[in-house]
N, C-alpha and C positions, 0 to 999 in steps of 0.2 A: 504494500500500500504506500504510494505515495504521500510524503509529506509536506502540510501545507506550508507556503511559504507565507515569509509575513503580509506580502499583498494578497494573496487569499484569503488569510485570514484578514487584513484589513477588506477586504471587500464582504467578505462574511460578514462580520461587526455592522457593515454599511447596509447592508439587507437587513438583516437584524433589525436595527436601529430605524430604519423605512419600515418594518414590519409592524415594530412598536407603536410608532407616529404613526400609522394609520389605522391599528387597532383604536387608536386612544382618538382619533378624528370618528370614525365609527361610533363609538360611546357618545363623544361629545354631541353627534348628529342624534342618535338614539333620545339622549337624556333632554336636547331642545326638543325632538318632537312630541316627547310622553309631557312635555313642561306643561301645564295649565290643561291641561286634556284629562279627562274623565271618562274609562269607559263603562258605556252600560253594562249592567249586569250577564249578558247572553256573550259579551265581547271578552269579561274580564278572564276566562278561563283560558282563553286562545290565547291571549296577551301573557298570561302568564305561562304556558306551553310556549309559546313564542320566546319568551323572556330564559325558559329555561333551555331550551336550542340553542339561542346567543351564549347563553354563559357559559354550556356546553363546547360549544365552536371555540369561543378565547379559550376555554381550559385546554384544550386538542394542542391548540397554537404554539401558548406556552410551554407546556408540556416538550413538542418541538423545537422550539427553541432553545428550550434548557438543554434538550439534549445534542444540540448542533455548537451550542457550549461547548458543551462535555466534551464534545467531539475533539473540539479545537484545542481545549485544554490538556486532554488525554497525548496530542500531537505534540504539544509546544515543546 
């Protein structure tokens, strides 16, 4: 197995890092649309099935990322 060099690993870091910020852009979009918004009762179970997907998908994310870490670290 090839070992990463520091510009792959600098460009790792850089995906990463764009992965991050646009998770937390995602959120930030999320958290303005739920702002002031009430939903009816018939909607709120979807919303919260919906809500538990999201937080499912970032756990996944992370999850990958930690371990793309590990990766890099295990290499250094």
């Amino acid at each position: 197995m090839d070992h990463a060099t520091p510009t792959d690993t600098d460009a790792l870091l850089a995906e990463v890092g764009a992965l991050l910020e646009q998770a937390a852009a995602t959120d930030a979009r999320v958290d303005a649309l739920l702002d002031g918004w009430t939903p009816r009762p018939a909607t709120a179970l979807r919303t919260a099935r919906h809500t538990a997907r999201l937080s499912a998908l970032v756990e996944r994310q992370q999850a990958a990322l930690a371990a793309q870490l590990d990766a890099i670290e295990q290499d250094a």
